[in-house]
N, C-alpha and C positions, 0 to 999 in steps of 0.2 A: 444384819445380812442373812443369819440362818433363819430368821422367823420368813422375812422375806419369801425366802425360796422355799420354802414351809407351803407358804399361802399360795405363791404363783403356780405350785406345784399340784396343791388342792384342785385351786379352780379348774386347772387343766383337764386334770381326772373328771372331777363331779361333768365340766360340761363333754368329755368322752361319752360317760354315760358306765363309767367301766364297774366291773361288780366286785364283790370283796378280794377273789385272789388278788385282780389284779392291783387293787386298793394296797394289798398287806405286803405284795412284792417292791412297789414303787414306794412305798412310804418308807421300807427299811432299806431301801437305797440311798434316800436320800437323809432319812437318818444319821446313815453310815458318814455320808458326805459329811453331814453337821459337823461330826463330831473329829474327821479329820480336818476340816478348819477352825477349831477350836484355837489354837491358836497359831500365831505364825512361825515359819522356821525354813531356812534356810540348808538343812542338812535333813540327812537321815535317820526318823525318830520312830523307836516301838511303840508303840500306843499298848499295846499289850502281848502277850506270847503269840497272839494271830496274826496281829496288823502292825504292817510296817509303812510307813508311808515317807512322802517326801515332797518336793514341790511340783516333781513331773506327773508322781501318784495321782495328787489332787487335779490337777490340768486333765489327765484321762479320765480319770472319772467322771467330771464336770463335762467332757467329750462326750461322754457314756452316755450320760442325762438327758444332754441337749439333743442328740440324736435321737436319742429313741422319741423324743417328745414331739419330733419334729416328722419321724417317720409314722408315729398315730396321725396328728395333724392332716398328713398326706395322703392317708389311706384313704382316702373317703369310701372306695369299694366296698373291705373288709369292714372298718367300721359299721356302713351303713348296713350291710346284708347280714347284721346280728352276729353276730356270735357266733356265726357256724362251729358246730361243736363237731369234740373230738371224740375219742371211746370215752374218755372223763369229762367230755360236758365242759372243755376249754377251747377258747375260742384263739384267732391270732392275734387277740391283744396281750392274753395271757402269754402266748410265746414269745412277742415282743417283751416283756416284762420278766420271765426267764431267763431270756439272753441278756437282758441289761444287769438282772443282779449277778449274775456269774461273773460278766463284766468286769464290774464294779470290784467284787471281790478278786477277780484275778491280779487287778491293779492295786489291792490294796494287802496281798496278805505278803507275810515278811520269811514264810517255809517253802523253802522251793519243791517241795512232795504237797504241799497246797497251789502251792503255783501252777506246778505240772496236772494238777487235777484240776482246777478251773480251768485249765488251757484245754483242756479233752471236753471240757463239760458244755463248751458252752456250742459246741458240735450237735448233741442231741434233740435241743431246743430247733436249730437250725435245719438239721433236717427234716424235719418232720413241717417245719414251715415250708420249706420246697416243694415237698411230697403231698402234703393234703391241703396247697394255698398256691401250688403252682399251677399255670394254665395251659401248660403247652403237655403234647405225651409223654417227652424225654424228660420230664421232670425227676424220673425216678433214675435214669442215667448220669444226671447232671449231681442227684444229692447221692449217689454212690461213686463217682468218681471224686467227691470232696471228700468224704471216709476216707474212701482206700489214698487219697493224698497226704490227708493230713496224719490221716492216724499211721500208717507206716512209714511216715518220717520222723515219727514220737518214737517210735521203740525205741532206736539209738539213742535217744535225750534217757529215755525210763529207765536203762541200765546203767547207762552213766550215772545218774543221779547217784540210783542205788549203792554205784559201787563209789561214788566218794562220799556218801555218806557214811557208810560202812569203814573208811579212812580216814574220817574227819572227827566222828564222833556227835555230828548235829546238823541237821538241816538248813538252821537259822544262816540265813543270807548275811546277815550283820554279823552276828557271831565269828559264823567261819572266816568272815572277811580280816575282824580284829583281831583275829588267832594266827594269820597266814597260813591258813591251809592249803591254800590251793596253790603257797608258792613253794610246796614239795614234786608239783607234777609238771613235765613238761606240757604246755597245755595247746600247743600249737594243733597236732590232726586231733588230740581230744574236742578243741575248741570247734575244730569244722565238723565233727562228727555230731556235738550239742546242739549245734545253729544247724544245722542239715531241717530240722523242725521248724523253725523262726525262719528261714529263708524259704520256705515253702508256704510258708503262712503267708506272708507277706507282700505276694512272692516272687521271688527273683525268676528270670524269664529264662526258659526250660523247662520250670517244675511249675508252668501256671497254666496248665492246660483246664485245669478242673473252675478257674474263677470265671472266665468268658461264658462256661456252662453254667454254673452255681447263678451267674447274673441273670442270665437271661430266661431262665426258667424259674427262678425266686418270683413272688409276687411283689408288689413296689418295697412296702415295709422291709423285706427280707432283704432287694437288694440293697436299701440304704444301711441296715445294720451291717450288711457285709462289706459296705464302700466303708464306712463311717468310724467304727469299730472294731469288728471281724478281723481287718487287714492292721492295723494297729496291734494287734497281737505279736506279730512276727518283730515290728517295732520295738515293743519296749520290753518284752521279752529279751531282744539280742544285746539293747544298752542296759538291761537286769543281769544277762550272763557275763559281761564284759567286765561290769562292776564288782560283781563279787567272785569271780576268777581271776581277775587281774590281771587277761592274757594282754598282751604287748606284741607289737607289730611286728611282722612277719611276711615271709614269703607267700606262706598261704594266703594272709589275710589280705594281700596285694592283689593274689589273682582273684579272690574271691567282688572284692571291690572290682577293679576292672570286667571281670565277666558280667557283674550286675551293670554294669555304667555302660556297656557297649548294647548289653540286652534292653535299655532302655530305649537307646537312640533306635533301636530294631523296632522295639513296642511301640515306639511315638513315627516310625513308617508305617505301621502294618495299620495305626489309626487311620492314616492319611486316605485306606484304600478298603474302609469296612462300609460295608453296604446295612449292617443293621443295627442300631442307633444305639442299643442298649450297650452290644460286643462295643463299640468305640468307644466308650465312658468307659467299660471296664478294662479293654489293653489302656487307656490314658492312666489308671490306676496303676497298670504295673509301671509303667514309663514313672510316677513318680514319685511310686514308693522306689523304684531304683534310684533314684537321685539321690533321697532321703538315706540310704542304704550305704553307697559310698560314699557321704561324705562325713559318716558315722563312721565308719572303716580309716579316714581318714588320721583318727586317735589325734585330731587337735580339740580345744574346746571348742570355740567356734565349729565346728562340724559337729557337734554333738548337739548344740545348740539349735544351729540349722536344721537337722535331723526332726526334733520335737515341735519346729515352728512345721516343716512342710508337715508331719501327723497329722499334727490339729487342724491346721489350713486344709490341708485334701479333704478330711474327715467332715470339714461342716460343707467345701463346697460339691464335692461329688455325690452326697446326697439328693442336693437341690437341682443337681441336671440330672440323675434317677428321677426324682419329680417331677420335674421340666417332660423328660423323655415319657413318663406314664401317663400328664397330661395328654401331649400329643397321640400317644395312644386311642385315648379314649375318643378323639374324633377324626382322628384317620382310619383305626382298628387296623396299625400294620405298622410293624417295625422299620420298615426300610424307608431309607433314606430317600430313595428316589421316587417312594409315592408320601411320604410326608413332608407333605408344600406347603408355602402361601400361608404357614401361622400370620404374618401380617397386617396380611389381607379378612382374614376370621377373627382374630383377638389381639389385637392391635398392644395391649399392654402385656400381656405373655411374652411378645415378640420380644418388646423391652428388656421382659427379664429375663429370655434367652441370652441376649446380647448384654446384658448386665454381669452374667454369670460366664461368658463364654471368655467376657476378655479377663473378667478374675482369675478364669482357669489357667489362662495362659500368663499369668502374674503382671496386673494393670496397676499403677502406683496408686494411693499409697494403700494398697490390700496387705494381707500379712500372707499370702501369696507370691506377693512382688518381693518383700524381706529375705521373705524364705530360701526365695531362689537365687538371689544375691548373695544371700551370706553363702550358699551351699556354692555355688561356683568359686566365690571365693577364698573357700575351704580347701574346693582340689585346686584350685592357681597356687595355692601357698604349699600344695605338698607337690604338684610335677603340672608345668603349665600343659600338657599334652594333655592331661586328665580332664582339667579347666576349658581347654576348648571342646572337648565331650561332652563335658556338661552343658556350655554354650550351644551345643550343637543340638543337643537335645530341649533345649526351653525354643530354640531356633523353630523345631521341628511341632513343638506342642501349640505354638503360637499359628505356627502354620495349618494344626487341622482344627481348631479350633475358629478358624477364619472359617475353613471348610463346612463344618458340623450349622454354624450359626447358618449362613448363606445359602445353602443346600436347603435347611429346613423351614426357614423363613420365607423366603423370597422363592416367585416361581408360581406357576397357576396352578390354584385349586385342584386336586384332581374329582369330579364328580361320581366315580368310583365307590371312592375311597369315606368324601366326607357326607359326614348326615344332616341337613339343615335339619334347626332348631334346637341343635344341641346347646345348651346355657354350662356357663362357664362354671366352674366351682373357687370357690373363692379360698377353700382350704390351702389350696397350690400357692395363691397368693402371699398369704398369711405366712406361711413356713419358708418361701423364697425371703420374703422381707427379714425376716426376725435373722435368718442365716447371711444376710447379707448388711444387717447391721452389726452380726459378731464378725464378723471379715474385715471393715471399714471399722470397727469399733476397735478390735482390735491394738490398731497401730498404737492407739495412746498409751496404752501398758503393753508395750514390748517386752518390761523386764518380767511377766507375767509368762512368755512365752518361749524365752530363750535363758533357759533351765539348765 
């Protein structure tokens, strides 16, 4: 299997065309990988004083991979117009290839002062993709309101750290776990004051003003790593702190849950009524990393479980309506909804796999979409059926703009405005829809692969 993805890995590169960074950053990612499937395990294993891994480790990483692979794939833009170089003569592949190793390593190292440091790192790669790969003005409003978001909800995580390392005597996540150190502190507002970071990442709706901007001014690559990846941070970040603080349910952690699960069913209105194609993919992101959020809150296993299937599930299909949606770009040249008509009528099999992707989104049996959502409702039915019908309320609601999104942009006349005859299809779109929608459907047959 690792020689495999060795080779698959190769080809992909050689026919990118990519030049040696990007060569030497994707080779020792996927190294990295080899060597945490080395062999198998079911628990918590050091690989060595850096890397800690485990079965959810490897499932993100393999996230990691697939995305970025799938966001070159997609780019046809970028790719095609060379290289455009930076002050170092690096192009957007190279960036893409930066964010995917930091990645990789944030999911894989076992110190949480390495943790905390991939979590910051993989920020600078990202802005700079916004900033000199974005095409609208506000590009540079959109990657400074993602700094001042992310990075001032990290101080409170950077002090803390500091100060129970200084308490503990070691950073090691396993360590301090098998010492019980962290059951010297009461951890309940410590615990909301650490996640204050991971919920913003994530992000719970309040503190997500900055992802609708980051989306829509990102170029397509950037906003796939930031659906795909990016937001997966706050994910496994928050079932990383849970784990080895050992914090236990609480009043906080009630409202905190609730406030996410209501701000969902908010997120999956405000779709219902967004006029530009990109903004509605990215509030569906918040709508369902909040699902994901509370039912992880929930401290059953089945909710923890649910938790890492919706990750993975969002992460491969919200890329692929990002591409969907950059498609359509390219031969409408306009976001909005109500002059991007009539795919149908133009490109008859896109249309397909709008509608392919649109009812996976909204969880169509048997997708590991559909699982996701099941287990997650019936995570909050088993802790308060009021929660449960929240949850109900909300896939209610995602089913319903997602009926929206497809019908709107599909169906409906041409506008001659907007489109350019003679435009030919790219068949890259094709390619990276298929391959994501045979990990969705493929899926189902190793569930126990994804409910970790």
């Amino acid at each position: 299997m690792s020689c495999v993805l060795m080779l698959s890995v190769s080809c992909i590169l050689w026919g990118l065309g990519m030049n040696e960074v990007g060569w030497l950053i994707m080779v020792c990612a996927v190294a990295l990988l080899v060597v945490m499937m080395d062999c198998p395990f079911n628990f918590y294993i050091l690989k060595s004083e850096w890397l800690g891994v485990d079965e959810m480790s490897v499932l993100m990483v393999l996230l990691c991979l697939l995305v970025s692979m799938m966001s070159l794939v997609s780019s046809t833009k970028e790719v095609k117009n060379g290289f455009v170089v930076l002050m170092s003569g690096w192009s957007v592949v190279e960036m893409v290839m930066f964010i995917c190793l930091g990645s990789v390593l944030f999911f894989s190292v076992c110190s949480w002062m390495d943790f905390f440091f991939f979590f910051e790192f993989s920020l600078v790669p990202t802005f700079f993709l916004i900033l000199k790969w974005g095409y609208q003005p506000e590009r540079l409003q959109a990657a400074v309101f993602m700094l001042l978001y992310t990075v001032g909800s990290s101080l409170p995580l950077l002090m803390s750290l500091i100060y129970f390392w200084s308490n503990i005597k070691s950073d090691n996540m396993l360590l301090s776990k098998m010492v019980g150190g962290w059951k010297d502190f009461n951890m309940n507002w410590p615990w909301l004051i650490m996640s204050l970071s991971f919920l913003v990442k994530l992000p719970v709706y309040g503190a997500h003003a900055w992802l609708p901007k980051a989306h829509v001014e990102a170029p397509l690559s950037g906003s796939m790593l930031l659906a795909g990846v990016l937001l997966k941070f706050g994910g496994y970040g928050l079932i990383r702190l849970m784990w080895f603080s050992e914090v236990t349910n609480s009043t906080i952690v009630l409202f905190v849950l609730v406030f996410s699960l209501w701000g969902g069913v908010l997120s999956s209105g405000v779709c219902s009524c967004q006029s530009d194609l990109k903004s509605l993919i990215a509030y569906s992101s918040i709508g369902h990393m909040a699902l994901s959020l509370s039912v992880l809150l929930s401290f059953y296993s089945v909710g923890k479980m649910a938790c890492v299937c919706v990750l993975y599930s969002h992460g491969i299909c919200s890329p692929i309506l990002f591409s969907l949606a950059a498609n359509s770009y390219e031969f409408c040249q306009s976001r909005s909804i109500m002059l991007s008509k009539g795919i149908s009528r133009i490109f008859p099999i896109i249309s397909g796999v709008w509608f392919f992707f649109c009812i996976l989104n909204m969880g169509f049996p048997p997708s590991l979409n559909f699982f996701s959502e099941v287990y997650s409702v019936g995570g909050l039915l088993s802790l308060q059926w009021l929660l449960g019908l929240m949850g109900g309320l909300m896939c209610l609601m995602t089913g319903a703009y997602c009926l929206i999104l497809y019908s709107l942009v599909n169906h409906g006349v041409v506008s001659s405005m907007v489109f350019k005859p003679g435009l030919n299809l790219s068949y890259r779109y094709l390619v990276s829809s298929v391959f994501g929608g045979v990990l969705l459907l493929g899926g189902t047959l190793c569930l126990d692969m994804f409910f970790v």
